[in-house]
MARSEMI-336781 format. One record per residue (C-alpha): residue number from 1; x, y, z. Coordinates in nm, 3 decimals. Example, Ala and Ser with C-alpha at 12.3 -4.5 7.8 and 13.67 -1.06 7.14 Angstrom:
resi  xx  yy  zz
1  1.230  -0.450  0.780
2  1.367  -0.106  0.714
***
This chain:
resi  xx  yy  zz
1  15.098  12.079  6.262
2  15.070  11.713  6.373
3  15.239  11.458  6.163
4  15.354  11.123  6.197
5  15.722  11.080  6.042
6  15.827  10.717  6.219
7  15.593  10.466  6.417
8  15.689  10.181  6.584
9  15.458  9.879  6.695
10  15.535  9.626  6.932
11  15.297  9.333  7.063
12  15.005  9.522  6.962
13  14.746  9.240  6.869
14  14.900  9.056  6.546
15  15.168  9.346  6.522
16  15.511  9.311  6.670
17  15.849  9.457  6.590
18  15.685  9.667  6.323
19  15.862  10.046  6.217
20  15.751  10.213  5.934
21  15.834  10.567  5.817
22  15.524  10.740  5.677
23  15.436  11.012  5.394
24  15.348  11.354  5.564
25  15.000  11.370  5.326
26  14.885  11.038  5.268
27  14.934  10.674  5.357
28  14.743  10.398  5.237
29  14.750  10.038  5.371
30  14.628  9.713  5.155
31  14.541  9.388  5.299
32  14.276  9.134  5.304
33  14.063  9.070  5.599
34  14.225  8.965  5.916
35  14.600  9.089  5.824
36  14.620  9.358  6.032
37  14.473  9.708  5.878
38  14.258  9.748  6.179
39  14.509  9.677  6.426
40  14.752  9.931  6.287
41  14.471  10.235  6.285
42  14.395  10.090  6.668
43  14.751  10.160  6.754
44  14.776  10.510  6.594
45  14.489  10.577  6.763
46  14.595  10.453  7.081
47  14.902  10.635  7.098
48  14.694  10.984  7.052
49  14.420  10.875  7.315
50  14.590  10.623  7.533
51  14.237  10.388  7.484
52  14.131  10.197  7.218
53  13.820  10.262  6.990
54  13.754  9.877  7.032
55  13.769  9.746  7.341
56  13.856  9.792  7.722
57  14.001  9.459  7.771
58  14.384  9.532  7.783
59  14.427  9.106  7.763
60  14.291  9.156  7.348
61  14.564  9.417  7.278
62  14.868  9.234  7.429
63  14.970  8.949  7.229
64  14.962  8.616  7.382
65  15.270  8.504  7.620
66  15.376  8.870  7.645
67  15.333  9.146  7.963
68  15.325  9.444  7.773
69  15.236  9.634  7.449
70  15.475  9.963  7.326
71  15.423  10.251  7.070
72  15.661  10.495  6.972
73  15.653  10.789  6.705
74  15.868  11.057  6.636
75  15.558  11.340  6.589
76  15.732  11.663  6.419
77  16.013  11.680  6.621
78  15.906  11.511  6.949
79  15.934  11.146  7.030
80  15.627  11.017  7.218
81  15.644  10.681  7.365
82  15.350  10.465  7.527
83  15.416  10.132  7.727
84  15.123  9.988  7.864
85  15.073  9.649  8.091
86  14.817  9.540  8.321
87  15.028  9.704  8.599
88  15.145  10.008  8.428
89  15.140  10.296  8.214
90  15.413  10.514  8.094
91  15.376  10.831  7.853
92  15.691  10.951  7.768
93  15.807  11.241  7.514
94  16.183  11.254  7.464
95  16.159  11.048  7.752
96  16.026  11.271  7.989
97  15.720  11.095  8.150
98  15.369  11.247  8.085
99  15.161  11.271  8.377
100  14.832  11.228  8.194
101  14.653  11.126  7.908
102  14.525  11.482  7.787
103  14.909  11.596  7.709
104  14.925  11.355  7.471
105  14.597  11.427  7.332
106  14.729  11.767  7.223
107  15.047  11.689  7.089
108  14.881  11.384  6.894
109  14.523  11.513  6.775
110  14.363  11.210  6.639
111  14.041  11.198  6.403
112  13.876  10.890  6.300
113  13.594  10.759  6.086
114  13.500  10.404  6.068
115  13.179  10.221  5.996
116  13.136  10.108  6.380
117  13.255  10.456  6.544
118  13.214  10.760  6.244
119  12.872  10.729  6.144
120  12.747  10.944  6.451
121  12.452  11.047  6.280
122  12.135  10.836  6.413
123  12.409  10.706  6.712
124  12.423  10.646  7.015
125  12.458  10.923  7.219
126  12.761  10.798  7.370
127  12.930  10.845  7.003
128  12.774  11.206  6.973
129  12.901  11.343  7.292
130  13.249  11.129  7.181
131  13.300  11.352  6.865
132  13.134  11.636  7.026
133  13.364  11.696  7.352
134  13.716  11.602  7.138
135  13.624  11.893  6.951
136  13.577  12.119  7.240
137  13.897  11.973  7.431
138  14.084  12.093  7.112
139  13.935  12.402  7.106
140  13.920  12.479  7.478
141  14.188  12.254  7.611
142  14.114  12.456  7.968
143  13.776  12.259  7.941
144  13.933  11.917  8.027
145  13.943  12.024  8.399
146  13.607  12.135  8.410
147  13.511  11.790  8.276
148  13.729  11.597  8.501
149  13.539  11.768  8.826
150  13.209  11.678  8.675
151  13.208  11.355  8.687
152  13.419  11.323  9.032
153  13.099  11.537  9.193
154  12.827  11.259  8.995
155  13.038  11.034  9.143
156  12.997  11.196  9.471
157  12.603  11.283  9.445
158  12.502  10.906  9.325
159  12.704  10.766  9.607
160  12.508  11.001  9.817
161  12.207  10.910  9.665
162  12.230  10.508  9.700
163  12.363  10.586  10.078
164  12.056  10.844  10.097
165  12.233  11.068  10.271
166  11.967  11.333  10.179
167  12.179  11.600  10.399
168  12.538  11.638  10.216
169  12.363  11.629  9.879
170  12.289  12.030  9.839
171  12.700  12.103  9.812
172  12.747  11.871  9.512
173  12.418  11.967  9.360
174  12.488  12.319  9.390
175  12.909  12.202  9.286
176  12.730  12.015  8.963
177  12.488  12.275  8.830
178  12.748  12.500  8.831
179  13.012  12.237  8.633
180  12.715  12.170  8.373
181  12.629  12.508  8.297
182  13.006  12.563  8.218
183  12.987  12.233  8.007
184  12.696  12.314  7.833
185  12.826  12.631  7.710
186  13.146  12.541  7.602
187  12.962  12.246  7.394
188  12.693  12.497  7.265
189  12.990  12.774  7.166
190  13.182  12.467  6.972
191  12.860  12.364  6.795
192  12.800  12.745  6.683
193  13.127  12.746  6.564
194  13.096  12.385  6.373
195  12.770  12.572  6.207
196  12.943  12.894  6.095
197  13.241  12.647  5.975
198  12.946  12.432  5.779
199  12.937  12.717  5.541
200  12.859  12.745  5.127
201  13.208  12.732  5.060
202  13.250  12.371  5.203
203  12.902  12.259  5.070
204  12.980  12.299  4.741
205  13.345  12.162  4.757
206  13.105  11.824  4.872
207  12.830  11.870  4.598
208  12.985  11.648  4.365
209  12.961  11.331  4.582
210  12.704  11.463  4.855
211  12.385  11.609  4.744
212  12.086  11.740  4.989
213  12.351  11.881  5.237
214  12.206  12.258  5.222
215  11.971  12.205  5.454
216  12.174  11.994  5.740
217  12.134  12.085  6.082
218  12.240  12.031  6.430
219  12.068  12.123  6.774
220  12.228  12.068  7.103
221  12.062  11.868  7.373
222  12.203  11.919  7.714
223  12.084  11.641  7.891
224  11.850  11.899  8.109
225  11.442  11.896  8.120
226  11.290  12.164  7.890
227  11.193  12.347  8.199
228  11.577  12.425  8.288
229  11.795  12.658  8.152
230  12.073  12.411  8.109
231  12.302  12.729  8.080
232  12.206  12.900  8.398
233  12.373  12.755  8.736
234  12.087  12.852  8.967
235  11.793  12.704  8.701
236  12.003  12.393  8.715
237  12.048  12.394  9.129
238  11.687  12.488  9.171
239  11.561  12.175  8.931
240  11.771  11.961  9.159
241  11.647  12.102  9.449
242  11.300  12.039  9.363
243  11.357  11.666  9.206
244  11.533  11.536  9.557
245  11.269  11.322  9.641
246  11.293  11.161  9.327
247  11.639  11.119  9.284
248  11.651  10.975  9.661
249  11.405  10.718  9.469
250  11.617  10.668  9.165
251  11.924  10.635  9.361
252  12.128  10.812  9.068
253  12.147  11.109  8.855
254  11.954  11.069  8.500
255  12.025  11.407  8.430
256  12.320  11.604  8.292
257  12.605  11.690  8.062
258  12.667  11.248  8.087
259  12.299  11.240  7.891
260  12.377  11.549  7.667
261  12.350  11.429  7.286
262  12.298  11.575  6.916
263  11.972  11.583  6.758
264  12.037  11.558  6.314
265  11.831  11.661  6.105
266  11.791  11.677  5.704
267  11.531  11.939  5.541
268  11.370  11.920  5.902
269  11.320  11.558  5.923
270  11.516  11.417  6.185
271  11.792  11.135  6.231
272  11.590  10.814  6.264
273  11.356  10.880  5.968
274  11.659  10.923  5.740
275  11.770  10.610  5.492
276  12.115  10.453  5.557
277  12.265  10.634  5.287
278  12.124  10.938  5.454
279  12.245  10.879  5.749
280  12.600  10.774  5.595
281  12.625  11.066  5.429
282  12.552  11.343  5.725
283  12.796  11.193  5.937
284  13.071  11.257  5.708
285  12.962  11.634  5.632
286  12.995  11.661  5.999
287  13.282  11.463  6.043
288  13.443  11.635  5.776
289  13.341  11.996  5.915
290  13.495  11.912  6.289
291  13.851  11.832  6.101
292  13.785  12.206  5.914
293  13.727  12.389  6.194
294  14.003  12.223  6.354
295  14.215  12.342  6.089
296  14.064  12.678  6.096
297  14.250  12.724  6.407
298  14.555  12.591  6.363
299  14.497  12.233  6.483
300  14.637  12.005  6.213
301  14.462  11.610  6.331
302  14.603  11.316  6.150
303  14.324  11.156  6.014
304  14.244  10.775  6.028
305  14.000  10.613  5.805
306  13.952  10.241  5.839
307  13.768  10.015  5.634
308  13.463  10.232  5.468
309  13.518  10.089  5.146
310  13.162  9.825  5.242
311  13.011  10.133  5.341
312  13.113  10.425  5.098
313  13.130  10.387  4.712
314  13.435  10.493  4.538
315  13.323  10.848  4.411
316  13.261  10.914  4.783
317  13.577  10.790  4.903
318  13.732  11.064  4.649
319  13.565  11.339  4.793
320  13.666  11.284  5.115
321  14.008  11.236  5.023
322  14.068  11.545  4.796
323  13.880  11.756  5.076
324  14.155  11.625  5.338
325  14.403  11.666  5.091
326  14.306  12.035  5.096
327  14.297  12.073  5.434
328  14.678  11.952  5.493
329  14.618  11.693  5.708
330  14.825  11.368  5.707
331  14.596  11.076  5.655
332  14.643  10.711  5.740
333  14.393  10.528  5.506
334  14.281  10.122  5.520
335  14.076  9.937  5.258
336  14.030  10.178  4.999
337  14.027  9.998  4.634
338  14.367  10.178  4.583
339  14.348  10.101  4.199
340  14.013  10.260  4.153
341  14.148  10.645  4.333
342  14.278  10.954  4.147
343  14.580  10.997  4.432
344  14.925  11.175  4.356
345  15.196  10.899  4.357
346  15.468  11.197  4.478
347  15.253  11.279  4.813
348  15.134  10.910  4.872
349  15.331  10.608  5.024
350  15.152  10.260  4.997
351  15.155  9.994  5.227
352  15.098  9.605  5.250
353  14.993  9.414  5.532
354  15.036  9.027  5.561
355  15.002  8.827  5.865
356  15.070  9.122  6.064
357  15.366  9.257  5.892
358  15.368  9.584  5.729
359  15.587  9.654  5.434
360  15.622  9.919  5.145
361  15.537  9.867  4.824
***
């Protein structure tokens, strides 16, 4: 069970020097806009992903006249460490170095909802496949691998394909339908699972806050033509076969587990013909439901929620919190309307943030 018992912030955007001990269930952190609440979800998240939800430009995280950023935690009983420059990155934990990103992934399972990045419902598909494949990593760690030679062979086949070397390109087409068809299952397995997860029992724990949820549904979409059987290796290899020409054309792959995406729907109307509200209110059901299943099998995330308090009334905000609540998981919470939420003052540890620096109160 991942939790969070110290964290340590140093020349992280308006944060420096910051350490802060936090509540195993819930943590809640009050400021006015431009303080800082942001930054500190950023860093948690950081420190579980080694990116940032925000940006790529390392120069926005690293505060000005400074070489270098750090995070530290103590996570149950390990100490993980990140220290990142423009030259460098070390992972440590109990200062052995990491050698890569997905290590830290599993010993720091982060979840996150905010109103740019957790409303995946009517998103891009970039966001869909985002949710969707840190579900299957955490399911099917072994995955990663499988993942990581994907896109090294698109690499491989669009080089080939700008070069038009027409010859070398039947190894990494055959190499690639045989990586998707892998992908696509483990993705379509995970989403079965999400479904069976997305039972009665958690509808009507929503109800109160989340009506019309009965009839929500998910389909996979591979990324694959309706003519191929994006789970069968040779239907794949013979598509690409065929399409050659084409592609020689195109000068890249359009196809693939890199296009695969989630099509929403609500009483069989689908994503884009949904209100706001709608919309808003599916993506948490299915937010909510990857952080079950997670916990179905033993995979305890630390959830971050940032800022929904524009997005989300009150009543809403409730729900979601006495469902986590349930579920075990710590939770690191921004912007809420504190005053407003039934919380348990025992289990809960409030926070300020002025100016950048974080104190308890």
């Amino acid at each position: 069970m991942a939790v969070i018992h110290k964290l340590a912030i140093t020349q992280f955007r308006n944060l420096n020097n910051q350490y802060i001990e936090l509540n195993k269930q819930l943590n809640v952190f009050v400021a006015s806009n431009a303080q800082g609440k942001t930054s500190l979800v950023e860093a948690v998240y950081y420190l579980g992903h080694n990116r940032s939800f925000k940006t790529k430009a390392l120069k926005e995280l690293i505060q000005l006249n400074h070489q270098q950023f750090q995070l530290a935690a103590q996570v149950d009983d390990y100490r993980l460490k990140l220290e990142k420059s423009k030259q460098k990155t070390l992972i440590s934990l109990n200062q052995n170095r990491l050698k890569n990103s997905s290590e830290l992934s599993k010993l720091l399972p982060i979840q996150i909802i905010t109103p740019d990045k957790g409303f995946v419902v009517n998103g891009t598909p970039k966001n869909k496949r985002s949710y969707l494949d840190w579900g299957v990593f955490h399911l099917k760690p072994d995955c990663l691998s499988d993942f990581k030679k994907y896109h090294k062979t698109l690499k491989n086949i669009n080089f080939l394909l700008v070069q038009q070397k027409q010859q070398e390109l039947d190894y990494w087409f055959l190499e690639i339908a045989h990586l998707s068809s892998k992908i696509n299952q483990a993705r379509q397995d995970y989403i079965e699972q999400l479904k069976q997860t997305n039972s009665a029992e958690l509808m009507e724990s929503l109800s109160q806050s989340f009506c019309l949820i009965d009839t929500f549904d998910y389909q996979f979409k591979s990324g694959w033509p309706k003519e191929v059987d994006a789970f069968n290796a040779d239907s794949i290899y013979q598509y690409l076969l065929k399409s050659k020409a084409f592609l020689m054309k195109a000068k890249y792959l359009n196809y693939g587990p890199h296009k695969a995406s989630l099509d929403f729907l609500l009483n069989d109307q689908q994503e884009c013909f949904l209100s706001r509200g709608e919309q808003k209110t599916l993506s948490i059901v299915f937010w909510l439901t990857q952080v079950s299943l997670l916990v179905n099998n033993n995979t305890y995330p630390i959830v971050l929620i940032d800022d929904i308090s524009s997005e989300l009334d009150q009543s809403k905000i409730q729900t979601i919190l006495n469902y986590l609540q349930q579920l075990k998981v710590q939770i690191l919470m921004t912007d809420i309307g504190i005053n407003t939420l039934r919380i348990d003052p025992e289990n809960t540890s409030i926070f300020k943030i002025e100016k950048g620096v974080i104190t308890q109160g």
